[in-house]
Residue, then its C-alpha position, 0 to 999 in steps of 0.5 A: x099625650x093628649x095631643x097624640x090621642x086627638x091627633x089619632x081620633x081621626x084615624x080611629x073613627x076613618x077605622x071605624x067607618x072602613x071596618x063597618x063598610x067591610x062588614x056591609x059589603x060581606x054578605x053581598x059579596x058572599x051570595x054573588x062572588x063567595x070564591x073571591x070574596x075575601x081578596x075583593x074585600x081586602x082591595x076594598x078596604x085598601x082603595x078605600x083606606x087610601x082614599x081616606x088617607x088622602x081625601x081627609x089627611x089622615x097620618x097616624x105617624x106625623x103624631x109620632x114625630x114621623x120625619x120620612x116622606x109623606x108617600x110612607x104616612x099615607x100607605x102606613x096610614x091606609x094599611x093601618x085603617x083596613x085592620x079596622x079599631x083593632x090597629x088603634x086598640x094596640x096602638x093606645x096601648x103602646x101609648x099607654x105603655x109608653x107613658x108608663x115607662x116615661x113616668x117611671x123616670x121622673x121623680x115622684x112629684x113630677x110623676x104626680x103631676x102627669 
């Protein structure tokens, strides 16, 4: 489980970071472009997620035993950094779910000890 959380620990503050650009490029995109403000700031986000993906090697299912091609880690993992902190928040959930299911099927000493 921590290894899963440290692995992910990139990706959320790559996230972070994304989803304050946004929040900076808003406002200049409001008083230029308003009309075509929301699809720029969607593409933005994209290109940029990709290039974080890429340029720093990011991949938020190589965590999660991922075995299909590395085209399919990036994009996913790209996507999943333009939905800002929320993608990570549901995902440490589903982990967090995950576990408890887990400890559910061990015995109560071994359940102790997780």
């Amino acid at each position: 489980m921590n290894q899963l959380v440290e692995a992910l620990v990139p990706a959320l503050v790559a996230s972070f970071a994304l989803q304050q650009l946004i929040e900076l490029l808003d406002p200049v995109l409001e008083a230029i472009i308003k009309p075509h403000k929301k699809w720029i700031l969607s593409l933005v986000a994209l290109v940029v997620g990709l290039t974080m993906a890429l340029g720093l090697g990011l991949r938020v299912l190589a965590p999660l035993d991922y075995q299909g091609p590395v085209w399919a880690d990036v994009l996913i993992t790209a996507l999943f950094l333009t939905g800002g902190t929320k993608g990570i928040n549901d995902l440490v959930k589903l982990v967090g779910y995950k576990k408890e299911e887990a400890k559910r099927t061990l015995s109560a000493e071994q359940a102790a000890r997780v």
